[in-house]
C-alpha positions in Angstrom: -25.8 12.2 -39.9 -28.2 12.5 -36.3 -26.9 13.1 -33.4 -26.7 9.9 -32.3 -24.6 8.8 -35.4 -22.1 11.5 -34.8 -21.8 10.6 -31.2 -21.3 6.7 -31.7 -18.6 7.8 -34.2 -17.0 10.0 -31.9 -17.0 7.1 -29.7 -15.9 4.7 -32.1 -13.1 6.7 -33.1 -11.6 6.6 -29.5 -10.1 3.4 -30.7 -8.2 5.0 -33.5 -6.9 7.9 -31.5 -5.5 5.9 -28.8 -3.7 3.4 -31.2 -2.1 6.4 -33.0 0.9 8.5 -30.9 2.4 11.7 -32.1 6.1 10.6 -33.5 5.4 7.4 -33.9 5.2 5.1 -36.5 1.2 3.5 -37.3 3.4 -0.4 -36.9 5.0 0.3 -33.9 1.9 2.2 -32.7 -0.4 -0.9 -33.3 1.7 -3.1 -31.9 2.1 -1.5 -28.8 -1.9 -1.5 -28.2 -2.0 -4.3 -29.1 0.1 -5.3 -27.0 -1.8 -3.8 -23.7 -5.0 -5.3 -25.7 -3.6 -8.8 -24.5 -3.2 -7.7 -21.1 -6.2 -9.7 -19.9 -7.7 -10.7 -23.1 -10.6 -10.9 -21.4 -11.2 -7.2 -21.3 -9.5 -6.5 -24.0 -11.9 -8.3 -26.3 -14.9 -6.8 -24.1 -13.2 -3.2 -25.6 -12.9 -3.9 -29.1 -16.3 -5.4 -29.1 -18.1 -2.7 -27.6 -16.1 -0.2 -30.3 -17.0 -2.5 -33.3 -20.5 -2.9 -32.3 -20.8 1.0 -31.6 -19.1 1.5 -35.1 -21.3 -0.6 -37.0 -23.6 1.2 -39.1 -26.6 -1.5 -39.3 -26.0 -3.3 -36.0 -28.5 -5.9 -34.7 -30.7 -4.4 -33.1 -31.1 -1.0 -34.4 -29.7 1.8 -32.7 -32.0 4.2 -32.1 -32.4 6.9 -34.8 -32.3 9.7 -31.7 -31.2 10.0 -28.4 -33.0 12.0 -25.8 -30.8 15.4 -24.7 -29.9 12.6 -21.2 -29.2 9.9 -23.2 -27.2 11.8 -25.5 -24.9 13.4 -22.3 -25.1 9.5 -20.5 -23.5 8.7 -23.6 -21.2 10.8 -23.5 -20.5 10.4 -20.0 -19.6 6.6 -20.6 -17.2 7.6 -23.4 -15.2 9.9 -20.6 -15.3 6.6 -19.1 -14.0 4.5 -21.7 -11.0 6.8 -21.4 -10.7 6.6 -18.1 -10.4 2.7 -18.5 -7.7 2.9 -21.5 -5.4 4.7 -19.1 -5.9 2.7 -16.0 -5.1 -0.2 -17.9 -1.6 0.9 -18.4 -1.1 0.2 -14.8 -1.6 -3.5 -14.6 1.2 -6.3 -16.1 0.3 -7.8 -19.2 -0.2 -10.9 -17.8 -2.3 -10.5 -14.9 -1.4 -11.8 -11.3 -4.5 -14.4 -10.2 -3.8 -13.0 -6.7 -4.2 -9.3 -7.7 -8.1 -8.6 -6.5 -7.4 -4.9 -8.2 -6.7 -6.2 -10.9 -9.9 -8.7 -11.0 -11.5 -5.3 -10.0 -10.6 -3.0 -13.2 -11.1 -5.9 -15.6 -15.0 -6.5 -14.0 -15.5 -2.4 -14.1 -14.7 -2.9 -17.5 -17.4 -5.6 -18.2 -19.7 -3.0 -16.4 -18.9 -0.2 -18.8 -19.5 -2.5 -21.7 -22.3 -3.8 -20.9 -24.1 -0.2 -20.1 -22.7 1.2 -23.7 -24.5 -2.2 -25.5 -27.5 -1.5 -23.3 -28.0 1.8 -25.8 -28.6 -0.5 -28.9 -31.7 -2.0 -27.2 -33.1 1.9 -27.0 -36.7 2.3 -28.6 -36.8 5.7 -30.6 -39.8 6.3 -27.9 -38.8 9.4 -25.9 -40.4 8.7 -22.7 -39.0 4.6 -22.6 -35.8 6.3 -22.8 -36.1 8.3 -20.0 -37.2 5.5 -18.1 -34.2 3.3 -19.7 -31.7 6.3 -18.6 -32.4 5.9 -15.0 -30.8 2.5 -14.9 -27.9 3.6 -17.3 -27.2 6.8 -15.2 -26.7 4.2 -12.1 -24.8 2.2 -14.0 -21.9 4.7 -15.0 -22.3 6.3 -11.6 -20.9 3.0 -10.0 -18.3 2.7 -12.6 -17.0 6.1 -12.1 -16.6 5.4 -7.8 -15.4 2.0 -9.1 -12.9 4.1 -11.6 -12.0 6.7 -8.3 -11.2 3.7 -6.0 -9.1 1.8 -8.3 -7.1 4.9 -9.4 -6.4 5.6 -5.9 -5.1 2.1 -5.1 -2.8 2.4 -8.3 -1.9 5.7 -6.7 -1.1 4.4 -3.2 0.8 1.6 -5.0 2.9 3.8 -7.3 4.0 6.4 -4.2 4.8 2.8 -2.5 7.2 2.2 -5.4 8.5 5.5 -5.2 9.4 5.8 -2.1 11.5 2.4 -2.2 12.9 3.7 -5.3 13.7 6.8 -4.1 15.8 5.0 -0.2 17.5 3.2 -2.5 19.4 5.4 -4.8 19.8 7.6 -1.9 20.8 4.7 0.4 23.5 3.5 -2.1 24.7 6.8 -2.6 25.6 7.2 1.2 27.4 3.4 0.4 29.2 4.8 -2.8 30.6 7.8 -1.2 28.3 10.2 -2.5 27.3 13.4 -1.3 24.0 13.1 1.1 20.8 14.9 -0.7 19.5 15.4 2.6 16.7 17.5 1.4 15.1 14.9 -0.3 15.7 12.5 3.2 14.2 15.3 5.0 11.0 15.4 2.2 10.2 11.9 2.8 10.2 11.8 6.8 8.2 15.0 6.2 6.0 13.2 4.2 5.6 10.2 6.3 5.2 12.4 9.4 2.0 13.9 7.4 0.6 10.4 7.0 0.8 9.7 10.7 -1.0 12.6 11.8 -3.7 12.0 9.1 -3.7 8.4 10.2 -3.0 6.7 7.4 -3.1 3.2 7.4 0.4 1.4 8.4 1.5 -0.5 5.7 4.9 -2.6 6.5 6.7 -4.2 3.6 7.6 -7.4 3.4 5.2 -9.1 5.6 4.4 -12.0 4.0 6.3 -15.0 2.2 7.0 -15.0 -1.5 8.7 -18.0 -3.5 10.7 -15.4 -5.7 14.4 -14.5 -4.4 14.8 -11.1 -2.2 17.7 -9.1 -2.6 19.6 -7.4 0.6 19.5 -4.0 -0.8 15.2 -4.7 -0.9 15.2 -6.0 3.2 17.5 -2.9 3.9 15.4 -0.5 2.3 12.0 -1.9 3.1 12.8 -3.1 7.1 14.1 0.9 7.1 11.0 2.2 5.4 8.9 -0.2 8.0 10.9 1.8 11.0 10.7 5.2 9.8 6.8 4.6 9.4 6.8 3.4 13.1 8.6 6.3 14.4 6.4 8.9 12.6 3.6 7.4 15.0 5.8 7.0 17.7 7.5 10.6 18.1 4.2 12.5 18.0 3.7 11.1 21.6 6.7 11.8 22.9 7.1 15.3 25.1 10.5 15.3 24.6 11.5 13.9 20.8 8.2 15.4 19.7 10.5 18.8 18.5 12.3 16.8 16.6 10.4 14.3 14.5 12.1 15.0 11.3 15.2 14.3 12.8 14.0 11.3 14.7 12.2 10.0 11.3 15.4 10.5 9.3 17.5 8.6 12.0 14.7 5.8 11.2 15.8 5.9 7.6 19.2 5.7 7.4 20.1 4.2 10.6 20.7 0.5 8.3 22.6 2.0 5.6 25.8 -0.1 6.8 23.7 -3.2 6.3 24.4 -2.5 2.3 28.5 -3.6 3.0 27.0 -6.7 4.4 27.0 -9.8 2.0 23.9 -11.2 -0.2 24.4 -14.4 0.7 24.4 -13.3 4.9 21.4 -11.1 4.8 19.9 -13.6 3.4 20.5 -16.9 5.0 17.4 -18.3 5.4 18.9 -20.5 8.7 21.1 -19.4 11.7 23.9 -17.4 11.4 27.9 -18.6 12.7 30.0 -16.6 14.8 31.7 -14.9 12.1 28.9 -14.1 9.8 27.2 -12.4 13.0 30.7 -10.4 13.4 30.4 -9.7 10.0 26.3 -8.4 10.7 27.3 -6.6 13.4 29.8 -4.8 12.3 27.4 -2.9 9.8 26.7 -0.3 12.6 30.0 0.8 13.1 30.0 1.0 9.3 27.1 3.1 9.0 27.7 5.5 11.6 31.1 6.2 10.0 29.2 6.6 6.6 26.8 8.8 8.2 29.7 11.2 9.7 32.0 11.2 6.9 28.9 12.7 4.3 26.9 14.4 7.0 29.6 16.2 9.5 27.0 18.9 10.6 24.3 15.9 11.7 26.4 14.5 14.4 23.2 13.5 16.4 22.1 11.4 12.8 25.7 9.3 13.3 25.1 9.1 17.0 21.7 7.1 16.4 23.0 5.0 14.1 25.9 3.7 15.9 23.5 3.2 19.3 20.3 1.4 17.6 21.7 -1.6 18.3 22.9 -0.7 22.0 20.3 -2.5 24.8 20.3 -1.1 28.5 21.2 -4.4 30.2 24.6 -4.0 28.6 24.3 -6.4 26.4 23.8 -4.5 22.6 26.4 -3.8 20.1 28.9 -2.1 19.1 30.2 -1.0 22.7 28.1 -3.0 25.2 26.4 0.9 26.4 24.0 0.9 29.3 21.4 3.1 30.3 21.5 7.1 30.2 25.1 5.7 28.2 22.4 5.4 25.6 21.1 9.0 23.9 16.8 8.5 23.8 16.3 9.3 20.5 18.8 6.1 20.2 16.5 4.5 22.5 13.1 5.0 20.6 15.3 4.2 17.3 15.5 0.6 18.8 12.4 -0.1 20.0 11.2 0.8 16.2 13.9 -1.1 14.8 12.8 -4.6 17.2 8.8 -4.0 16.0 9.2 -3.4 12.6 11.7 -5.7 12.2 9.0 -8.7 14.1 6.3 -7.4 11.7 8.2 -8.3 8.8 9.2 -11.5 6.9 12.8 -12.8 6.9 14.5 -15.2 5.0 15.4 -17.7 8.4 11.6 -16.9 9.9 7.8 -15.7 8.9 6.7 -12.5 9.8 4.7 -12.1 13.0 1.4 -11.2 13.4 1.4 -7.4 14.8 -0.3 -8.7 18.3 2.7 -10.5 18.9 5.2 -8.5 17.7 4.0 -5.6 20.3 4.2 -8.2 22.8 7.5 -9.8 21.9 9.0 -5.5 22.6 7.2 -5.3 25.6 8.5 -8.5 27.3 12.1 -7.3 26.0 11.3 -4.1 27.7 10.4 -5.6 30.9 12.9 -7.7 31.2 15.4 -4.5 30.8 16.5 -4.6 27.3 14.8 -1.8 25.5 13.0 1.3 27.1 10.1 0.8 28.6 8.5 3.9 28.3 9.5 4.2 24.7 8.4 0.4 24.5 5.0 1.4 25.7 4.2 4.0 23.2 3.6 1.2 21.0 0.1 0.8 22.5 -1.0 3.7 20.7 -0.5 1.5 17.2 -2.8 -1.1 19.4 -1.9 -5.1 19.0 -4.0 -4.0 15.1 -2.8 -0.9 13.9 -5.5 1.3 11.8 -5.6 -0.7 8.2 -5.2 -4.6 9.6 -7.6 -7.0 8.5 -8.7 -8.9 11.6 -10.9 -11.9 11.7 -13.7 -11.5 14.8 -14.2 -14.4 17.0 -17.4 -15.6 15.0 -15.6 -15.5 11.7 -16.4 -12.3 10.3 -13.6 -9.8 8.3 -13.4 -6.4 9.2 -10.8 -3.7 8.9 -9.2 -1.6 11.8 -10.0 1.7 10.9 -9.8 3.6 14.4 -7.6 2.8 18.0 -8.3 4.2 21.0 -6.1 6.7 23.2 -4.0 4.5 25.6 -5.8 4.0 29.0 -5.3 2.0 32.4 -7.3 -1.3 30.8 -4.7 -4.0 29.2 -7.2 -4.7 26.7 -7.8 -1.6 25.4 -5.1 -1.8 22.7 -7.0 -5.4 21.5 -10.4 -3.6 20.9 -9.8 -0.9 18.5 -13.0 0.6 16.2 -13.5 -2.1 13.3 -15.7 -1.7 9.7 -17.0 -5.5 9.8 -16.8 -6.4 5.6 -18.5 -9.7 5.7 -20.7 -12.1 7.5 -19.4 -14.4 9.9 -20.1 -17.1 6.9 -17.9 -14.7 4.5 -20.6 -13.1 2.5 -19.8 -8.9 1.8 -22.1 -7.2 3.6 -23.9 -4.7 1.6 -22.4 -1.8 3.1 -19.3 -1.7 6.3 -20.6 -2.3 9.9 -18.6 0.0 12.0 -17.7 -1.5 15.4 -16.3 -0.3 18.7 -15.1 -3.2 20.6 -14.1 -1.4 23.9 -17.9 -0.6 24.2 -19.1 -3.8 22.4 -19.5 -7.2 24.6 -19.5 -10.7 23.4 -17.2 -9.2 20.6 -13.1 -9.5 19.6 -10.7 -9.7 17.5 -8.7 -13.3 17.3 -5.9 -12.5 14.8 -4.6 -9.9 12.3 -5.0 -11.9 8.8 -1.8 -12.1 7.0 -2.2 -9.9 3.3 -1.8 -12.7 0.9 -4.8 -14.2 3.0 -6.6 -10.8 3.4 -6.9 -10.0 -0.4 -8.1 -13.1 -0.9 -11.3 -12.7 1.9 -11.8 -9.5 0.8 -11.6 -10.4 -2.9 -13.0 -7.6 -5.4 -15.6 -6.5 -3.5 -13.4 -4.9 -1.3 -9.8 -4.6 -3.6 -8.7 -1.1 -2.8 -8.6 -2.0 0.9 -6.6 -5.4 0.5 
């Protein structure tokens, strides 16, 4: 058998191999590929056809009796690929979400694959045309490997997303059950989010959009406290005097809600106003943290301290005990201003999330009128009315992406004109490759709102899937 032969059955083989799992039966094997097989038959049947047709000992055209030593290694090089593809696909739901662009993405990398792997059968045994040939087919499976590196990385992103929700909430609902605190794995996680802050990694708040399914309480608690705890990581690192103690202050952000757990379904998530004793019954879930909070952690007396003050407001009129002022500890005070942001930045069942513009706003005026801090309230600037990962639509209608904010300075609209990569045309074509724009040193250019992320993936569509 040539070379070529041996390699195409290598190849064909891959099929075999991956239907067949140590310790399991060949049935239950097939049946579970088979099973991802129908996950987007569309790509599925792209798969098996590219196998069969590689298999095929007399196919139409001919294979080529030889391969060229770069043929033979592009070859190769696509059946890395192939793997590469197989495994990915165990990340997306068997029957895909129309709204997922990643998803849209993986299953049109795989048509890309394909079609470079059937491009081999048109191969003349001529060594010189498949030189020639090999320069388009090296392209090819370069883009598909970025394509691959991108898409892995978004399934990444979306997995330590899922973890770390996963992770609040059996440690949130251990502090409710009684349990001993694993404060070492609290600590890991506001470690961890502190690290993504100083690397500037985009902000991405939870729950900011509608959704027609049913949300639980325990999924607002642990996401609004997730949003918070993101917030202070940013926050703390300008703050002379907190700035020792951003694990702390991060942890505070993370636990701070646990009382909200005692609170009933059917209250947290009344989707109209509450009465007077369903917002005693609110309320009260600070008082019921804190005393959580002291009972499991006695040696973190500062940890109960915040919890039971984030609700407090300097006019006097907060909650539990009405506090005022220097009454008020400040990591308490930065606590709240987090809590109020995050909590405007997200979607609730009795109201639709703001846009982030507004939301900064909305804190400032409560600041100003002598509610919250106001020079905690002001080290929201340095997030900027579009924190770094928005999509923003520019005044002519073009999409870009806030990748970069500027340091806070004297001008009010600094924090409006951060550093954008423009994605498409003002008529919403891609652009062939991002536009980066400054637009505190750009005239005649701004930003008129932060697109919501349902409408974001959407405008950014595959093109631009790992960023949606």
């Amino acid at each position: 058998m040539s070379e070529t032969r041996t390699l195409l059955s290598k190849i064909a083989s891959l099929r075999q191999r991956l239907e067949q799992t140590p310790g399991d039966g060949p049935s239950a094997s097939t049946q579970r590929v088979e099973g991802r097989l129908k996950v987007a038959s569309h790509y599925g049947a792209l798969f098996d056809g590219s196998f069969r047709q590689l298999a095929e000992t007399a196919p139409t055209p001919p294979m080529p009796n030889r391969l060229t030593a770069r043929a033979h290694r592009l070859l190769e090089m696509g059946q890395g690929l192939l793997v590469h593809l197989r495994q990915l696909g165990e990340h997306f739901p068997e029957v895909p979400d129309p709204a997922d662009t990643l998803a849209a993405r993986y299953r049109e990398t795989v048509s890309i694959a394909d079609t470079a792997l059937r491009m081999v059968q048109a191969y003349p045994d001529s060594p010189s045309v498949q030189l020639r040939l090999c320069e388009g087919l090296e392209g090819t499976l370069v883009v598909v490997a970025e394509r691959i590196g991108g898409i892995r990385a978004a399934v990444a992103q979306r997995q330590t997303e899922s973890q770390q929700v996963a992770t609040l909430t059996e440690l949130l609902r251990g502090l409710d059950a009684g349990k001993s605190a694993d404060l070492k794995r609290l600590v890991q996680m506001a470690e961890t989010l502190l690290a993504d802050a100083s690397e500037c990694v985009r902000l991405r708040l939870r729950l900011t959009e509608t959704s027609d399914a049913p949300v639980s309480a325990i999924h607002i608690v642990v996401s609004h406290s997730l949003n918070v705890a993101q917030v202070m990581a940013r926050l703390v690192r300008h703050d002379p005097d907190l700035r020792g103690q951003a694990v702390q202050a991060v942890l505070a952000a993370l636990i701070h809600d646990v009382g909200m757990l005692r609170v009933p379904n059917e209250i947290v998530t009344l989707p109209g106003s509450l009465n007077d004793a369903q917002r005693r019954v609110m309320e009260a879930h600070v008082r019921t943290g804190a005393d959580q909070v002291a009972r499991l952690l006695p040696d973190s007396g500062w940890l109960a301290e915040a919890t039971a003050c984030h609700h407090e407001r300097l006019d006097g009129t907060g909650y539990p005990l009405g506090l005022r002022d220097t009454q008020i500890p400040p990591l308490a005070r930065l606590l709240a201003v987090c809590d109020v942001y995050a909590a405007l930045c997200a979607h609730r069942p009795h109201r639709a999330a703001h846009e982030p513009r507004t939301a900064l706003t909305d804190t400032l005026l409560l600041a100003d009128k002598g509610s919250l801090d106001r020079s905690y309230a002001e080290r929201l600037l340095h997030l900027s009315f579009y924190p770094v990962g928005s999509v923003v639509e520019l005044a002519d209608g073009a999409i870009g992406i806030v990748v970069a904010t500027h340091a806070v300075r004297q001008e009010l609209n600094t924090p409006a004109r951060p550093v954008v990569a423009l994605l498409t045309t003002p008529q919403g074509q891609p652009l062939p490759m991002p536009r980066h724009l400054d637009l505190a040193e750009c005239d005649g250019r701004s930003i008129v709102r932060a697109v919501p992320a349902s409408e974001g993936r959407a405008l950014l569509g595959k093109r631009y899937a790992e960023l949606a």
